[in-house]
ROTORNU-301603 format. One record per residue (C-alpha): chain; residue number from 1; x, y, z; residue in three letters. Coordinates in Angstrom, 1 decimal. Example, Ala and Ser with C-alpha at 12.3 -4.5 7.8 and 13.67 -1.06 7.14 Angstrom:
<atoms>
ATOM  chain    n       x       y       z  res
ATOM      A    1    12.3    -4.5     7.8  ALA
ATOM      A    2    13.7    -1.1     7.1  SER
</atoms>
This chain:
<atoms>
ATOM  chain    n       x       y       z  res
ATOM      A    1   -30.2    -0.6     1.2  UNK
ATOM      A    2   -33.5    -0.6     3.1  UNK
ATOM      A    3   -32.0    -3.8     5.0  UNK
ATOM      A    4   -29.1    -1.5     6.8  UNK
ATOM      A    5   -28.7     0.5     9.6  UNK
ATOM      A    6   -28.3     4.2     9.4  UNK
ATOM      A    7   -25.0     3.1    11.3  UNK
ATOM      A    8   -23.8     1.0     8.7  UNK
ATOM      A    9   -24.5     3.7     6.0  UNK
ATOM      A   10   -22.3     6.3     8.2  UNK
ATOM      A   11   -19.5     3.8     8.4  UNK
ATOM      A   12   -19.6     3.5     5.0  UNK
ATOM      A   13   -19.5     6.7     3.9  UNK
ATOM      A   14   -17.1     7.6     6.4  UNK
ATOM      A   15   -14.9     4.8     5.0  UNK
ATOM      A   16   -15.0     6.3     1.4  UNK
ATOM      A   17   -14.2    10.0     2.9  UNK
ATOM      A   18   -11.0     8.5     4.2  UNK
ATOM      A   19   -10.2     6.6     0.8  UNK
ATOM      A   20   -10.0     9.7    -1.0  UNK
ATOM      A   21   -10.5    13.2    -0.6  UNK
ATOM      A   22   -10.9    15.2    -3.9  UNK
ATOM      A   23   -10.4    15.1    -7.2  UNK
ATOM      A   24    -9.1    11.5    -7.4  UNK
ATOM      A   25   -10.7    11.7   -11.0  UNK
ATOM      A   26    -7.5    11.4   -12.7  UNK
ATOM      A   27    -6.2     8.3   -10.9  UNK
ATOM      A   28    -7.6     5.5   -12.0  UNK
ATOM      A   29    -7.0     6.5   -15.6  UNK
ATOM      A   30    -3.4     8.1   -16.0  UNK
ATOM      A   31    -0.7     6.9   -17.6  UNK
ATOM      A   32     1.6     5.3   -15.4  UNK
ATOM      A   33     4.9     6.8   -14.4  UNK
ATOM      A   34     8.4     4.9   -15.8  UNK
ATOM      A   35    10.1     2.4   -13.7  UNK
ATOM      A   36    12.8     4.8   -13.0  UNK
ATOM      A   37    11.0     6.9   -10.8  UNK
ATOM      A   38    11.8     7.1    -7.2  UNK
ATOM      A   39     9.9     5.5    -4.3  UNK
ATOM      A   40    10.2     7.0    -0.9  UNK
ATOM      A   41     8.7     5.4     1.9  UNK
ATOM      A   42     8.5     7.7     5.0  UNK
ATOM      A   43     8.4     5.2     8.0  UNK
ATOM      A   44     7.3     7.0    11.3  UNK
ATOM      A   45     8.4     5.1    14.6  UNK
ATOM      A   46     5.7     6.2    16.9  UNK
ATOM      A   47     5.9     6.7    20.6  UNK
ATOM      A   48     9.8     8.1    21.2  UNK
ATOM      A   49    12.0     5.2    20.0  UNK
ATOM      A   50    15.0     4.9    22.5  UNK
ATOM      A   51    17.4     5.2    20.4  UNK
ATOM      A   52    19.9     5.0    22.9  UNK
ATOM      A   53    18.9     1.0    22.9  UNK
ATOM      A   54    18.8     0.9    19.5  UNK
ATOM      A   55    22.2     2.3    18.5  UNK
ATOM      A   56    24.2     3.4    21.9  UNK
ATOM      A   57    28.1     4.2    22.6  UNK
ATOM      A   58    28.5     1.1    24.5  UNK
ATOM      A   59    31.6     2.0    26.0  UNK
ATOM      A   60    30.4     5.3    27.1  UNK
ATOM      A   61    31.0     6.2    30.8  UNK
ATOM      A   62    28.3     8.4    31.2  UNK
ATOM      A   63    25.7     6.1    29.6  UNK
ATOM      A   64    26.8     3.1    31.3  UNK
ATOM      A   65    26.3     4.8    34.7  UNK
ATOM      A   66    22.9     6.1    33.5  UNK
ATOM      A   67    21.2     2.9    33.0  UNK
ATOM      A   68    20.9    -0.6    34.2  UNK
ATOM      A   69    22.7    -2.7    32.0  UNK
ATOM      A   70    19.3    -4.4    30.0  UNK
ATOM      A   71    18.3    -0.9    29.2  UNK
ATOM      A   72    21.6    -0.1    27.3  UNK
ATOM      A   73    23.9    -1.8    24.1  UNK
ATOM      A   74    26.7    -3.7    26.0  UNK
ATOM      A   75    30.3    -3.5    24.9  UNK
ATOM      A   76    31.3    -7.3    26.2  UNK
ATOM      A   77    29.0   -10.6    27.9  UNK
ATOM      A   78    27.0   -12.9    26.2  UNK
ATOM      A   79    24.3   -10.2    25.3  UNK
ATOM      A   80    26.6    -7.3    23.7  UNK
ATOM      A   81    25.7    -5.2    20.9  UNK
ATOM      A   82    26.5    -5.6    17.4  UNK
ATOM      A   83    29.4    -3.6    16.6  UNK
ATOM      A   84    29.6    -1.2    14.0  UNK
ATOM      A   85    32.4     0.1    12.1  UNK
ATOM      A   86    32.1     3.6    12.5  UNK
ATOM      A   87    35.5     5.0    11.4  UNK
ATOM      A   88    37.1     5.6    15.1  UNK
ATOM      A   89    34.3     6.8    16.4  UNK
ATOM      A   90    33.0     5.7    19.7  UNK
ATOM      A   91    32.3     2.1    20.4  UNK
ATOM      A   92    28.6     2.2    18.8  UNK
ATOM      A   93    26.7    -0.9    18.8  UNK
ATOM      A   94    22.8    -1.8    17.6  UNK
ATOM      A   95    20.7    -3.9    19.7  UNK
ATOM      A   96    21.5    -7.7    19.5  UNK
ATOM      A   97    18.3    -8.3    18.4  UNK
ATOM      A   98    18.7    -6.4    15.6  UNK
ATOM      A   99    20.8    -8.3    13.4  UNK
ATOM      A  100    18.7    -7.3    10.2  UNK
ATOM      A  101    20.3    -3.6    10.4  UNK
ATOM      A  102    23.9    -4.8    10.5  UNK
ATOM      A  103    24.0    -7.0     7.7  UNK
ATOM      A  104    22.2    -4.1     5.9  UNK
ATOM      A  105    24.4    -1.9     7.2  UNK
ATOM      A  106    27.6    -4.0     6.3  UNK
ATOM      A  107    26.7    -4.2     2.7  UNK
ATOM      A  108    26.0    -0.1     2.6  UNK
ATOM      A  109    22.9    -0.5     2.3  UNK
ATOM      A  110    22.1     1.3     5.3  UNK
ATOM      A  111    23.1     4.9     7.1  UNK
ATOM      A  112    22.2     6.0    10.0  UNK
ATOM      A  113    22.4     9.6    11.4  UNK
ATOM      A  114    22.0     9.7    15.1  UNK
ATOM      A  115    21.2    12.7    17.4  UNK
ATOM      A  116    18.5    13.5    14.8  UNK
ATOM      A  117    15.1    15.6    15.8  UNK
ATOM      A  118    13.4    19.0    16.2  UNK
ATOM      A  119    14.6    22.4    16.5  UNK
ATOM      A  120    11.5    22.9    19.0  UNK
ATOM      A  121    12.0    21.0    22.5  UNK
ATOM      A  122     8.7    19.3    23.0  UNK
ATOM      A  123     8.7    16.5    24.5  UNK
ATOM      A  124     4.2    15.9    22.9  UNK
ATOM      A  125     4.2    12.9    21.1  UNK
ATOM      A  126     1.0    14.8    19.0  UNK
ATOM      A  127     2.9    18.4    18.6  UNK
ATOM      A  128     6.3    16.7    17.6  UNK
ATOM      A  129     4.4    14.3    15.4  UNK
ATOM      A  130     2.7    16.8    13.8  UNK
ATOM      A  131     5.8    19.2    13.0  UNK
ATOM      A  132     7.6    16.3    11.3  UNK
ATOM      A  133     4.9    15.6     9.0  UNK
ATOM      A  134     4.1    18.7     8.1  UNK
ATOM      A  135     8.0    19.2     7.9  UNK
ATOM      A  136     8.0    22.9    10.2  UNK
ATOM      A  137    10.9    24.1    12.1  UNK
ATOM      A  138     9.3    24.3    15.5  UNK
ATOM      A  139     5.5    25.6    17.5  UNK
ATOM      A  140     6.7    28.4    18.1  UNK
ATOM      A  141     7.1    29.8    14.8  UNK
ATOM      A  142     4.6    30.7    12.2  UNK
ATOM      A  143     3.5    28.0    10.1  UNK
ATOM      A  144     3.3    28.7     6.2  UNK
ATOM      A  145    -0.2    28.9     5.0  UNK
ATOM      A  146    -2.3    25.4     3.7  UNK
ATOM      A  147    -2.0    22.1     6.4  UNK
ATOM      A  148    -0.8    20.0     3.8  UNK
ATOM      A  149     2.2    17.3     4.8  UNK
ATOM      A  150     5.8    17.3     3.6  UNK
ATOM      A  151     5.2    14.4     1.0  UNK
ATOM      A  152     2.3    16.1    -0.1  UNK
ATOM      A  153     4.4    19.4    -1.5  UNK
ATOM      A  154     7.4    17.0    -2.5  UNK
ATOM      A  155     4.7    15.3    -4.8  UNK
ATOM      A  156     3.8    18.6    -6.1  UNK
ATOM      A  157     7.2    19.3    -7.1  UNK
ATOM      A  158     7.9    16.1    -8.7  UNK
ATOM      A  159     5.1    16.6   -11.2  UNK
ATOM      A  160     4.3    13.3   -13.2  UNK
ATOM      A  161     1.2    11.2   -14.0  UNK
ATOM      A  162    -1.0     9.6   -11.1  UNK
ATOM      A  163    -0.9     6.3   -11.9  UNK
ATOM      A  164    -3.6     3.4   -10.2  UNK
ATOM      A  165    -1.7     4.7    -6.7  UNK
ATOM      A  166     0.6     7.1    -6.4  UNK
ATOM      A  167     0.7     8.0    -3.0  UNK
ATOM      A  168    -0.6     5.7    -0.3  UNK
ATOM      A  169    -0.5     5.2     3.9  UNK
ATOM      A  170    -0.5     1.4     5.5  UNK
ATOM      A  171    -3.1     2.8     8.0  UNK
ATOM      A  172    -6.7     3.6     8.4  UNK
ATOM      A  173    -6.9     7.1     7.6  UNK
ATOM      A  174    -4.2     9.1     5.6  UNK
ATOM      A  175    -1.0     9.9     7.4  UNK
ATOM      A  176    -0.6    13.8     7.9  UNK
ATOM      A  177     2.6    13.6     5.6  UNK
ATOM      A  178     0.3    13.4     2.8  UNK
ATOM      A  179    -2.3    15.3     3.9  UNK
ATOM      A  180    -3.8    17.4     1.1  UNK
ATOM      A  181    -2.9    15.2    -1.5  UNK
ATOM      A  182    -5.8    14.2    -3.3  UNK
ATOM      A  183    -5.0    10.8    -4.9  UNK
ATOM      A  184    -4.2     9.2    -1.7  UNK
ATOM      A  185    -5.0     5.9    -0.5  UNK
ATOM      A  186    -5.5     3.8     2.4  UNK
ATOM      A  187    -3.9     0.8     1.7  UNK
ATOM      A  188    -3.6    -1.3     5.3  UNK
ATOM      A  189    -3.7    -4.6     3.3  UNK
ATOM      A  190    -4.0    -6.7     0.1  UNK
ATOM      A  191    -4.2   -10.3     1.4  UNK
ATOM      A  192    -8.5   -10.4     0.7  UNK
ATOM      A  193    -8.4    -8.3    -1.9  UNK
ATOM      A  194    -8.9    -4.3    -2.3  UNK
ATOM      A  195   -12.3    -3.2    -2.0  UNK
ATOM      A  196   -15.0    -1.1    -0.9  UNK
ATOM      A  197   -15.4    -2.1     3.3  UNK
ATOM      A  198   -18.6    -3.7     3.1  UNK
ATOM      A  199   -18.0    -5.7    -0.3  UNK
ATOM      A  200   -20.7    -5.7    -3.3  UNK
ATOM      A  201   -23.6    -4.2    -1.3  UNK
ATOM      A  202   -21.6    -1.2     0.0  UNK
ATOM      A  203   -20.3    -0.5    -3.2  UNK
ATOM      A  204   -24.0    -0.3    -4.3  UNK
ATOM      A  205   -24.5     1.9    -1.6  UNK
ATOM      A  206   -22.0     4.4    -2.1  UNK
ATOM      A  207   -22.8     4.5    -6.0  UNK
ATOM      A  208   -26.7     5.1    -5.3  UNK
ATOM      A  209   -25.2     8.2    -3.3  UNK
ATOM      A  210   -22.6     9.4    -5.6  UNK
ATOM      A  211   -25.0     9.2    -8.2  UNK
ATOM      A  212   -26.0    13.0    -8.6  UNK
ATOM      A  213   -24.2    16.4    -9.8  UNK
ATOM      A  214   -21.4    17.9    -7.3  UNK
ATOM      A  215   -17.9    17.7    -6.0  UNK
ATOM      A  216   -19.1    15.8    -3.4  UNK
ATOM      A  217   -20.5    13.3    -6.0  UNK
ATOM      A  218   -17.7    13.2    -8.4  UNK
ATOM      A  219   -14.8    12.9    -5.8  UNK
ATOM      A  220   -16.8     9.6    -4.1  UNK
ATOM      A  221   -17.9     7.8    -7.2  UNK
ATOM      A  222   -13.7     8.8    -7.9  UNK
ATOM      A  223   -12.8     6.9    -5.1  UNK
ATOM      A  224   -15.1     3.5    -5.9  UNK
ATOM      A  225   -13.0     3.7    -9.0  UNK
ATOM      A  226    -9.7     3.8    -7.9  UNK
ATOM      A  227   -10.8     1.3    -5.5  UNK
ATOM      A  228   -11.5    -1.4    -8.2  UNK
ATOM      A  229    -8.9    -0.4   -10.8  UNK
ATOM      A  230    -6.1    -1.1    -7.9  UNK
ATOM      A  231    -7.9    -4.5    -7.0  UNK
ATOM      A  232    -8.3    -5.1   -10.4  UNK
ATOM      A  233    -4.6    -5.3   -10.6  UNK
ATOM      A  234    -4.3    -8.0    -7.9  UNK
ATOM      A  235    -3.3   -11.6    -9.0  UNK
ATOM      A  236    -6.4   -13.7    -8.9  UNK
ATOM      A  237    -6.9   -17.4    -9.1  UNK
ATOM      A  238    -9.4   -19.7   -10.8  UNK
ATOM      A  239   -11.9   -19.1    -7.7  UNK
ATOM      A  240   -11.3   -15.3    -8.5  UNK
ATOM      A  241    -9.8   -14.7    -5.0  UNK
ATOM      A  242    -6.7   -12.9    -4.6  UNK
ATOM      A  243    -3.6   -15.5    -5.0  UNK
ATOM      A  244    -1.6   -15.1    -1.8  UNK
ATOM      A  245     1.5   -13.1    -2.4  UNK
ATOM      A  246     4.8   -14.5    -2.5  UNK
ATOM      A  247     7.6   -12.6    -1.5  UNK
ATOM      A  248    10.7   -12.5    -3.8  UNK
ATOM      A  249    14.1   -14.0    -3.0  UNK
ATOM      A  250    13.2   -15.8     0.1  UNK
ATOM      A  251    11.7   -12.7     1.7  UNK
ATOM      A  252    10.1   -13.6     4.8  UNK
ATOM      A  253     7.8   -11.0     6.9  UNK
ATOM      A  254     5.8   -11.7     9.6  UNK
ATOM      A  255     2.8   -10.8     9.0  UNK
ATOM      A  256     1.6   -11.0    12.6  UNK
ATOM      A  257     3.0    -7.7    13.0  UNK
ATOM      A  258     1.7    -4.5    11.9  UNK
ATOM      A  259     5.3    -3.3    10.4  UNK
ATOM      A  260     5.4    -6.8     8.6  UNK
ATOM      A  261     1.9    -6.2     7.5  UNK
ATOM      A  262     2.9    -2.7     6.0  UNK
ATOM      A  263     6.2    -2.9     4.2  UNK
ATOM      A  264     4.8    -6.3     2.8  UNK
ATOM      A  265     2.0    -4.5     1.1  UNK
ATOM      A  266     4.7    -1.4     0.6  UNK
ATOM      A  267     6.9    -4.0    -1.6  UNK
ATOM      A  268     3.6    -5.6    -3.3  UNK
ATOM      A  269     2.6    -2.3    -4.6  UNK
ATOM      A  270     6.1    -1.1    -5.7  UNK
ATOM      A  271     6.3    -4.4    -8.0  UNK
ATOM      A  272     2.6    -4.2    -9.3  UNK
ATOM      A  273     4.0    -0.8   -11.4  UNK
ATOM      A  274     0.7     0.8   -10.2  UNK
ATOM      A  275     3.0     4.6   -10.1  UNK
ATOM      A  276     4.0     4.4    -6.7  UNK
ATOM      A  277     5.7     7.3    -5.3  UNK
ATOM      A  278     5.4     7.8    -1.7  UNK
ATOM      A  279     4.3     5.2     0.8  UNK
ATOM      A  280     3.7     6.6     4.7  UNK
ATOM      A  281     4.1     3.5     7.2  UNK
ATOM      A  282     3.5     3.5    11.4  UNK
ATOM      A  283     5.3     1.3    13.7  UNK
ATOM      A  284     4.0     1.8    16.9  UNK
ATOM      A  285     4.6     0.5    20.5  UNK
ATOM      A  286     7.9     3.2    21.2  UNK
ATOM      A  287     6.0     4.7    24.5  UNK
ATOM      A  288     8.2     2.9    26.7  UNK
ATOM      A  289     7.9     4.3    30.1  UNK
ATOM      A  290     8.2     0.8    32.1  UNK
ATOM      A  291     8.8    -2.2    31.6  UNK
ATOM      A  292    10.7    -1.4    28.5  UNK
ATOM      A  293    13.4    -4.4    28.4  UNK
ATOM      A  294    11.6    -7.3    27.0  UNK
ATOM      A  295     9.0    -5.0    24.4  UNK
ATOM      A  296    12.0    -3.4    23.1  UNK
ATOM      A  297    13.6    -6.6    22.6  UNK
ATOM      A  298    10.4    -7.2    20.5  UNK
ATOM      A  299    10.2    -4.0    18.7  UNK
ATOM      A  300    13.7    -4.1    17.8  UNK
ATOM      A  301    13.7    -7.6    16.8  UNK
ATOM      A  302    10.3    -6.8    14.3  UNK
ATOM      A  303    11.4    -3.6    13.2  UNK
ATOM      A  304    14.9    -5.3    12.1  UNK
ATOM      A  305    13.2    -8.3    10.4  UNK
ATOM      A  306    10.9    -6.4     8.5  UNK
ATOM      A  307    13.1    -4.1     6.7  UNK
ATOM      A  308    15.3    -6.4     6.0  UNK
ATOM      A  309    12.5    -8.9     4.5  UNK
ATOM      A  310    11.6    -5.3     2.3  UNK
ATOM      A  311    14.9    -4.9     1.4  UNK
ATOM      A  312    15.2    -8.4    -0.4  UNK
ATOM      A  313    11.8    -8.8    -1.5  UNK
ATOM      A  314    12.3    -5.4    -3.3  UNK
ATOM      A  315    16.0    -6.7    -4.8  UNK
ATOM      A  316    14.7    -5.3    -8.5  UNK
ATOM      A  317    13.6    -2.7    -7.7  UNK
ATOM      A  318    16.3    -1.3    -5.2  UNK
ATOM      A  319    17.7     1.3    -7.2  UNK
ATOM      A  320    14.9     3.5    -7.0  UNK
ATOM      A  321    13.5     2.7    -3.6  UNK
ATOM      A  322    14.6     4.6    -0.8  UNK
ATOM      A  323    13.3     4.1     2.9  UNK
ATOM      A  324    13.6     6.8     5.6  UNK
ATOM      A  325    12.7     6.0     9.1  UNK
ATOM      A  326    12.8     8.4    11.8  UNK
ATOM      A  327    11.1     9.0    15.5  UNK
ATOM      A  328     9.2    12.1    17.2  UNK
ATOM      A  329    11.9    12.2    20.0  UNK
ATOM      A  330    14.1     9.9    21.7  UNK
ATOM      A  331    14.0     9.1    25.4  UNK
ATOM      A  332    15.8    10.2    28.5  UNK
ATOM      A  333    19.4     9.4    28.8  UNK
ATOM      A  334    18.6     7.8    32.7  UNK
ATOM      A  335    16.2     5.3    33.1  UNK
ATOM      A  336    13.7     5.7    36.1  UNK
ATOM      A  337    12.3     3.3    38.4  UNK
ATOM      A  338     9.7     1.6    36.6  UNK
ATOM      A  339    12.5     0.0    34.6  UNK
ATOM      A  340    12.0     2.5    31.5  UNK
ATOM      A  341    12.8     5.2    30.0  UNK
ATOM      A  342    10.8     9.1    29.9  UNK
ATOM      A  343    10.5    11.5    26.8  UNK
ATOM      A  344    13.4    13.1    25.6  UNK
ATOM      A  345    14.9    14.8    22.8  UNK
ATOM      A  346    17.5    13.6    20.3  UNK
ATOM      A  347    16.7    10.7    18.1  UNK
ATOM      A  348    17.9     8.9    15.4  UNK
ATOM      A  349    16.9     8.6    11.4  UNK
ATOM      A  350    17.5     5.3     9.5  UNK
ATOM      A  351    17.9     5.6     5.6  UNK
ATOM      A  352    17.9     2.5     3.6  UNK
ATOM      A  353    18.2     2.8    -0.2  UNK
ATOM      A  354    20.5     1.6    -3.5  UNK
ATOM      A  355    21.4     5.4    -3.5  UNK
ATOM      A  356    22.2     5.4     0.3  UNK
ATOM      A  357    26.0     5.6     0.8  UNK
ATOM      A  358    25.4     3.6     3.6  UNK
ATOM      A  359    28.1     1.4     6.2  UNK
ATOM      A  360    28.2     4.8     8.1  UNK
ATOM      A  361    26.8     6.7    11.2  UNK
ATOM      A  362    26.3    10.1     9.8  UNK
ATOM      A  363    26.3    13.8    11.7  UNK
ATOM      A  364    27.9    15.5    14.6  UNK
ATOM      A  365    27.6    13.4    17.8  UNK
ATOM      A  366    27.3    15.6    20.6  UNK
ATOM      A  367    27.8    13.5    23.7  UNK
ATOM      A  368    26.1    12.3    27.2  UNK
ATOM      A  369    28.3    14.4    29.1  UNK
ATOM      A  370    27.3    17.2    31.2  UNK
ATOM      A  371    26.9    20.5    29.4  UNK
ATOM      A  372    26.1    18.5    26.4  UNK
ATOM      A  373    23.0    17.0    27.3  UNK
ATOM      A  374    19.6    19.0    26.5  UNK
ATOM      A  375    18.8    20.5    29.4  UNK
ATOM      A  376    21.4    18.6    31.2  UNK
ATOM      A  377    19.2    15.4    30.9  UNK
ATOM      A  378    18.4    14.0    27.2  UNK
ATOM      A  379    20.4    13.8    24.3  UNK
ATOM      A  380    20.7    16.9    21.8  UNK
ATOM      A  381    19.4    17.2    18.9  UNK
ATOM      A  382    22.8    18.1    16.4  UNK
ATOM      A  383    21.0    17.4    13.2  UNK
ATOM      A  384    17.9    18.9    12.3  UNK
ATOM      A  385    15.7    15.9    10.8  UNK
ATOM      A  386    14.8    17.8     7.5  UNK
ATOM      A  387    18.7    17.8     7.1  UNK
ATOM      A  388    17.7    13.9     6.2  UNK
ATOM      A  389    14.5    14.7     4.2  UNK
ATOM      A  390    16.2    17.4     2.1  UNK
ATOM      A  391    19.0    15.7     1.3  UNK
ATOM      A  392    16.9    12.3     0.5  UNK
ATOM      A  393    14.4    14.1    -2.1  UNK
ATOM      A  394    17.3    16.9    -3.4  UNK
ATOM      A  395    17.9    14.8    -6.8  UNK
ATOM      A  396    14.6    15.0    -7.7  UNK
ATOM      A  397    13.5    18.9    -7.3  UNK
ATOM      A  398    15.2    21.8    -7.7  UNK
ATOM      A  399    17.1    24.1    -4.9  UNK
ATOM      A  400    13.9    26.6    -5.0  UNK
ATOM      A  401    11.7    23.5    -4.9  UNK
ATOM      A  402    13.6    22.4    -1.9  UNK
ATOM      A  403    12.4    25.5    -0.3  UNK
ATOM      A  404     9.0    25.2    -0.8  UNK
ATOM      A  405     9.2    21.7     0.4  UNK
ATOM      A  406    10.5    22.9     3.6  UNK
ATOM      A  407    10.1    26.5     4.1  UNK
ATOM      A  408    12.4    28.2     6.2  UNK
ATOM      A  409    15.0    25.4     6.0  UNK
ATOM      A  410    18.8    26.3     5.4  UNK
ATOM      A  411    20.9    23.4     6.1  UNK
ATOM      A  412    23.9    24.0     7.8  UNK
ATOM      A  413    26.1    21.0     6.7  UNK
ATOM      A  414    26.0    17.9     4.6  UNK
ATOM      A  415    25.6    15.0     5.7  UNK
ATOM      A  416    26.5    13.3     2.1  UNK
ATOM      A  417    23.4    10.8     2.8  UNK
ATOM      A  418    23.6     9.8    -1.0  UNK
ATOM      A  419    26.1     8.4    -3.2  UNK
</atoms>
């Protein structure tokens, strides 16, 4: 201790604040939940994903004249879309470079529900980031009591033991959907190993300052525990180093990326049985104001791959897992001049699961013509996003839990998301 930097001590103690909040006294020693027990996995595509270049009516007038042709799904030439079998609908395509999503889609694994997003018309990355996780209608109206996130109050509901890591985010600090829950983790990565930052003379650290009476002290030496019970549970060699993980069924990610990276460590966890329930993952990179052609080629192409790496590398597990990626807003229906594209509304929402009837694109479309566009420029929103959320978590709470979950939601059709 007398060898470090106040610096280093503030880093450190910061970094225990942000790997559990309070009461995590429980975790490390609960029994486990049963394998039965569902997983969701909120995935958060941050920045406005076009979803128009993701999934777009190729054959659509109106969105052909709105945008140069490597800015939209083509319907013919040697870089068309992937077609989907939508059930007479419009001609909608994916990206080519996303050839992940319709293989997943073709064996129903997948659904998607386009035109997806806020009741609110903000086009703030921050204010419509924070309304989804915290699962509100819009700004404008007032906010129930308690800043807690949507997972947070769906974990409430559940009930059930805590397990070694119930409810974890693949980033830094812990995503606003589980804000307020006490027994979450940061869990960016588990290629070195799970510990402390700062190794064996942090963790002495930490416990010299944990040592006395108080919340305070509790919740922190709390935290050093979970922390080693959860690495305890890693695979170690003869050298006692983590062995390096090895995906199941061929599973490939690319760990080069930060979505690789994440749903990697997602999968690792769900098939260590350490109780995991909810898992909060970022992709980021969706900000695409100019020069969006060849990094959305990229994101599509990484986004695509790494779900469908997840998807096999979870294969046992499949029944119970169910994925639910969705976007802030999408982007305007007209590209501008610096070869991009500007906030919008509408969106999309992917849901990937065993219990997905998937194969489908789900929910009113409401059209790029005209009167139909939000504010006669983006695409509307014709599903509410907690339309998705409620109908993902409805078999595992009841209707008045679904309330409390989302307050002030009534949905005003089914989508029929689930077999």
């Amino acid at each position: 201790m007398m060898h470090m930097k106040r610096r280093d001590l503030l880093k450190l103690t910061g970094s225990a604040a942000l790997l559990a909040a309070t009461g995590l006294r429980d975790l490390a020693f609960a029994n486990e939940p049963g394998a039965g027990d569902t997983v969701l996995v909120f995935l958060f595509l941050r920045g406005g994903c076009d979803v128009l270049n993701l999934i777009g009516p190729s054959n659509d007038a109106a969105y052909a004249e709105a945008r140069a042709p490597d800015l939209r799904v083509l319907d013919s030439g040697d870089h068309a879309g992937l077609q989907l079998l939508t059930g007479g609908r419009d001609d909608f395509r994916l990206h080519p470079e996303a050839a992940p999503l319709l293989e997943l889609y073709q064996q129903k694994h997948l659904a998607i529900v386009h035109a997806t997003g806020l009741a609110d018309e903000t086009r703030s990355h921050f204010v419509a980031q924070d309304l989804m996780e915290r699962g509100w209608l819009d700004n404008n109206k007032q906010r129930p009591s308690g800043a807690n996130g949507w997972m947070t109050r769906w974990l409430t509901e559940i009930g059930g033991a805590h397990g070694l890591a119930r409810a974890i985010s693949t980033t830094g600090a812990v995503a606003k959907s589980l804000e307020g829950q006490r027994d979450a983790l940061c869990v960016p990565n588990l290629k070195y190993g799970y510990g402390v930052p700062g190794g064996d003379e942090a963790r002495a650290v930490l416990s010299s300052l944990y040592a006395g009476p108080g919340l305070a002290a509790t919740s922190g030496r709390d935290a050093v525990a979970a922390v080693a019970a959860l690495d305890a549970r890693l695979p170690r060699g003869a050298d006692h180093r983590p062995l390096p993980y090895e995906p199941a069924h061929g599973a490939q990610y690319d760990e080069n990326t930060d979505i690789g990276t994440a749903l990697s460590t997602v999968a690792r966890l769900i098939k260590l049985d350490v109780g995991l329930r909810a898992a909060c993952v970022d992709m980021g990179g969706w900000d695409t104001h100019e020069g969006q052609p060849g990094r959305f080629n990229n994101l599509a192409k990484n986004l695509s791959r790494a779900l469908a790496a997840f998807w096999n590398d979870v294969a046992s597990e499949q029944n119970r897992v169910l994925l639910i990626a969705t976007t802030e807003f999408g982007r305007r229906l007209r590209s501008n001049k610096s070869n991009g594209t500007d906030h919008g509304h509408g969106g999309a929402t992917l849901a990937l699961g065993g219990c997905v009837d998937g194969g489908r694109l789900l929910g009113p479309w409401p059209g790029l013509h005209g009167d139909a566009l939000d504010r006669g420029v983006d695409l509307a929103v014709a599903t509410d996003y907690r339309s998705v959320l409620a109908e993902a978590v409805a078999p595992t709470v009841s209707p008045a839990a679904l309330q409390r979950i989302f307050p002030g939601f009534r949905a005003e059709q089914r989508l029929g998301l689930l077999r």
